[in-house]
N, C-alpha and C positions, 0 to 999 in steps of 0.2 A: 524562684526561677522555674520555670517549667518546659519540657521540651521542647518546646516552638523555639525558645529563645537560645539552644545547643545550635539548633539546623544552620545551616548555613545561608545567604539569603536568600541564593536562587532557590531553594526548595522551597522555602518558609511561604514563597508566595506563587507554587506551584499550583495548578489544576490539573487531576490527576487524569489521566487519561479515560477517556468510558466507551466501554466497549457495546457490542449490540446483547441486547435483554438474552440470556439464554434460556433457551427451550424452558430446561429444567424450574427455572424462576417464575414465567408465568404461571405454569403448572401450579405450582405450591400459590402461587398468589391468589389466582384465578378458578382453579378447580377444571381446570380447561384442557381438550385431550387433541389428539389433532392439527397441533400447531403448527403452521408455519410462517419457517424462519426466514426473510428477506432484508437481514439487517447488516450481514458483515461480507458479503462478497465474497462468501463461499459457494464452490461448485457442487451443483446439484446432482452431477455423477456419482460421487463421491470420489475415493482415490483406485486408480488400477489396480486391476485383479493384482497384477505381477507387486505393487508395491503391499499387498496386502498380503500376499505367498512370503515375502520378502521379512515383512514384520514377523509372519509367523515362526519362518524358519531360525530368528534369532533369537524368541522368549527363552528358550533353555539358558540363554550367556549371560541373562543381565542382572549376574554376582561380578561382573567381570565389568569393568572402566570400557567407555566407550574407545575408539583409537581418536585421541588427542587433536590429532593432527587431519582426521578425515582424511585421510590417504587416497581411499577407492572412491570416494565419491569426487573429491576436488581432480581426480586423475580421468572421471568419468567429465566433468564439466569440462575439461579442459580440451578433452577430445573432440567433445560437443561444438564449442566454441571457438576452438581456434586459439588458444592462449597458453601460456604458461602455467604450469601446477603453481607453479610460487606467485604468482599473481592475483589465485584466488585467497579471500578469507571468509569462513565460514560465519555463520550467526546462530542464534535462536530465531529465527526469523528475521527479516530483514528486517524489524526494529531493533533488534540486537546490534545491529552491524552501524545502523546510522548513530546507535550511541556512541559504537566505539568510536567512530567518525569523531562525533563532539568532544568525548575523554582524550583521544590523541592530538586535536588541532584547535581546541576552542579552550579560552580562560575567560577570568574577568577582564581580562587586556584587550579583550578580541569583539569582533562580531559575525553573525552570520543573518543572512540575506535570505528572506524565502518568499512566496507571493502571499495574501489574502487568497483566504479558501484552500488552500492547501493543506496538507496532507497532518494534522495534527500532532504528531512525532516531533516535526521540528522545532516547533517553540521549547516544546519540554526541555530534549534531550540538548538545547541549547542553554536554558535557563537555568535545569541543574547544575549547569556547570559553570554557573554565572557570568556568561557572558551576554552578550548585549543581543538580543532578539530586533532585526529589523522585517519590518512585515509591509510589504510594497501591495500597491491598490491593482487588483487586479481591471485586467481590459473592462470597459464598463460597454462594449460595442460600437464605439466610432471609430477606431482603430484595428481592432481585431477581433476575434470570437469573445462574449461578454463572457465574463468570468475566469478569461482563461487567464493564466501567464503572460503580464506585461515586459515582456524582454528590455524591450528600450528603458524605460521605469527602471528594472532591477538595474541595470547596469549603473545609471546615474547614483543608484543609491550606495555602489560600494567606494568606501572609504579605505585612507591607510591602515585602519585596524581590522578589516574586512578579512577574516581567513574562511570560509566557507559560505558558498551558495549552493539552496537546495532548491532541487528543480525536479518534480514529480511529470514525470512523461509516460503515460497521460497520469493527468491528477485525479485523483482523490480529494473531495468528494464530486466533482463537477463535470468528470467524464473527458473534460478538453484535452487536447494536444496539441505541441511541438511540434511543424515542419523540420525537414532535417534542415533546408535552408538556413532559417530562421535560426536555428539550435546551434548549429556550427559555426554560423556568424557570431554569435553571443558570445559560446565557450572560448572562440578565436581572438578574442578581445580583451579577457579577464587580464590581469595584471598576474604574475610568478606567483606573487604571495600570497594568491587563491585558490582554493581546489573544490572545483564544482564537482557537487553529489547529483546525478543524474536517476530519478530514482526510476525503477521502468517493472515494481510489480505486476504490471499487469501489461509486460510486453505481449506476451502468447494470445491476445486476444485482437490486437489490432492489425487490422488489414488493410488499413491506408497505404498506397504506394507512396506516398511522400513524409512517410512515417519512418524513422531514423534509428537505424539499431544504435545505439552510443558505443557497442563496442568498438567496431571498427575504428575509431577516433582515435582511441587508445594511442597508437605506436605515435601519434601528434602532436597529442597533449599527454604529455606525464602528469597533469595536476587534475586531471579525471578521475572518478572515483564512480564505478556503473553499480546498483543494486536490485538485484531482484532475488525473487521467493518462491517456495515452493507452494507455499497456501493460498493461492488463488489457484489459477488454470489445472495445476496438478494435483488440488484438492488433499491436501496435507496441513493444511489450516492445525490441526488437534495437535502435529507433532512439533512444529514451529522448524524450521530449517529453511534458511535464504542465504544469503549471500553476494559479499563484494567482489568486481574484479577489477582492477588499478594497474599501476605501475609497480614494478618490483619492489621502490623504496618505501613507495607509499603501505602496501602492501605489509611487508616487512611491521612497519610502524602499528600499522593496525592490529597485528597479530600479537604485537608486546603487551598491548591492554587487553588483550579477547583474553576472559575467564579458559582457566582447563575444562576440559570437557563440556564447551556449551553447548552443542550437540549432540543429544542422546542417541545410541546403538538402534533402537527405533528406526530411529529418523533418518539416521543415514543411510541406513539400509532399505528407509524405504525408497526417496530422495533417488538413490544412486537407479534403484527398479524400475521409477516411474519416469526417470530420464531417457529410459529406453523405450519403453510405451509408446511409440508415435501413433498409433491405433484411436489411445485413448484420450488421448490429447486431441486430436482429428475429431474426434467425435465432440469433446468437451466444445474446441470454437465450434462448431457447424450448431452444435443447441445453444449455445449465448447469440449465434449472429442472428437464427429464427427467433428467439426469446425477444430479442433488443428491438427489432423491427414490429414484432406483435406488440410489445410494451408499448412503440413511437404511435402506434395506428390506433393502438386501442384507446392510449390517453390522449390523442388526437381528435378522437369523436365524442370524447367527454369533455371537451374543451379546457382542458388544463395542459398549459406550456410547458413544456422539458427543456433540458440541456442534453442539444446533442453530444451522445459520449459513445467513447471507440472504447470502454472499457467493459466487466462485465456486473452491470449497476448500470439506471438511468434516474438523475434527479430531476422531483419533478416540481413545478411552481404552485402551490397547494390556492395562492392570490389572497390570503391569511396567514393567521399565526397557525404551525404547522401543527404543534402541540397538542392539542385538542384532538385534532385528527390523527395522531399519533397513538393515543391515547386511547380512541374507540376503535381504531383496528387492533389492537391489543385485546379491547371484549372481546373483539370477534374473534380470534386467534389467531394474527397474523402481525408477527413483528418485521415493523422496519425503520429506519434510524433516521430521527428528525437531526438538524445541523446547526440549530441555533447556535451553538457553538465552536461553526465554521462562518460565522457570518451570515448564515443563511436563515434565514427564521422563518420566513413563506414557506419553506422548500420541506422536503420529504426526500430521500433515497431510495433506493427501493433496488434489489438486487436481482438480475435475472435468473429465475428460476426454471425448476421443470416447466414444463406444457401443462402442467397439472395444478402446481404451485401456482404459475403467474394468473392461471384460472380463479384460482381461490382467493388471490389476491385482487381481482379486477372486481370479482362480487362484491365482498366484504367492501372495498371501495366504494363502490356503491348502494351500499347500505346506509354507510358512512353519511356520504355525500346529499343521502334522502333524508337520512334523518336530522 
């Protein structure tokens, strides 16, 4: 007998999650100096000055356990947002949080609901737990924005065994969003023995007026369940720290499965710094919203189609196998994350960058594209 046959079955026939190439790996691979990175949807500011004072000021403490419970930062969010301290739970990142989601509400007995093209977490951190993975056909464009979020679709799909739908607003990898209309009607609908994960990493970037904060909903629906992170717009990607916010009970629940100390003294303290930042946050949307619009214009005159997206990332339609071309901007030095394994196999991502980056990245495309 051999290991595979210990696992349990949802691991046994897991695909492990694949993150974007880092720097460091071309380098060694390549021989290559220079690089840039436009693979994982991180911010090209990096993180605020203040969250950086903040790390520093704590390197002397870390013989000493992080606070458990993230006291000051869930006390900072709280103020921020309008909620209850007891309401938040913290994560390693808001993939942290959508686990605990799955370890607290999903079995083999259950299933969870999510779209095609969405946000790669979900199948996993469902299937580890062996429950039953439903995966709905996203809008194909006669109905609604193509590839977004089929609402009416998901809805049909859930069943009596149904405890969790996840719902990425806006999604990853295809940039689309959720009306609040749209969204509120849906959630308004669910059945008690549902609790929609509303995922919203990359709220801070969207400036749609008809763009829906899901917290508000809260005091409506107890069976809500709102997540976002700090590693996107706040550029703390390296230290992992996001976070749910719910209902007390749900809450509660979620915190019985979250490991001790999943939050490192770091993080928190950087997290709690960069919350107060509105400067640099300010600055961070006004270079993704110029970034996004350059990206639309430039791959506009090169005649290659995008998805338009409110997040900070535009995918784009390569009209081949993306692969290849994945492949030779990597000679050039410029990583970005092909999705064949979000359904998309034409398509390329591509992350908004500096003025500088998205530069380097429009040549190199065009090297590409010549040769």
């Amino acid at each position: 007998m051999n290991a595979s046959d210990l696992a349990v079955p949802g691991v046994r026939g897991l695909t492990p999650y694949q993150p974007g190439k880092p720097i460091s790996e071309l380098e060694r691979e390549l021989g290559l100096q220079h690089i840039v990175k436009l693979a994982s949807n991180e911010n090209p500011l990096g993180p605020s000055p203040l969250a950086l004072e903040a790390v520093a000021r704590c390197l002397t403490s870390l013989h000493l356990y992080p606070d458990g419970g993230g006291f000051e930062l869930k006390a900072a969010l709280a103020g921020k947002l309008g909620v209850e301290v007891e309401q938040i739970t913290l994560g390693n990142g808001s993939n942290d949080v959508l686990e605990l989601v799955a370890r607290a509400f999903l079995s083999p007995a259950s299933a969870a609901v999510f779209s095609e093209h969405a946000f790669a977490v979900y199948p996993i951190v469902t299937q580890a737990v062996g429950a039953r993975p439903v995966v709905v056909p996203a809008h194909d464009g006669s109905r609604g924005p193509r590839y977004g979020h089929d609402l009416e679709t998901m809805a049909k799909a859930i069943t009596p065994d149904t405890r969790v739908v996840f719902i990425a607003n806006p999604n990853n990898p295809t940039g689309t969003y959720l009306g609040r209309t749209e969204l509120e009607g849906f959630l308004r609908t669910l059945p008690d023995t549902v609790l929609a994960v509303v995922d919203e990493a990359y709220f801070e970037y969207v400036g749609q007026p008809d763009y829906p904060d899901a917290l508000e909903w809260l005091p409506r629906l107890p069976n809500l369940i709102v997540t976002r992170t700090f590693s996107k717009a706040y550029g703390l990607a390296g230290l992992r720290v996001g976070y749910a916010v719910s209902s007390l009970e749900v809450a509660d629940l979620l915190n019985r499965v979250r490991q001790p100390f999943n939050v490192n003294t770091p993080a928190l303290e950087a997290a709690r710094a960069a919350l107060a930042d509105a400067e640099h946050l300010q600055q961070t949307v006004a270079l993704n919203d110029a970034g996004l619009r350059f990206l639309e214009a430039a791959l506009t005159a090169r005649q290659l189609n995008w998805i338009p997206s409110v997040g900070n990332f535009i995918t784009v339609d390569m009209g081949r196998p993306a692969a290849p071309l994945y492949q030779a901007l990597l000679r050039e030095g410029v990583i970005v994350r092909p999705i064949a394994n979000y359904g998309l196999p034409n398509h390329l991502r591509v992350t908004v960058g500096s003025e500088a980056e998205n530069q380097t990245f429009l040549r190199a495309l065009d090297r590409v594209l010549a040769g």
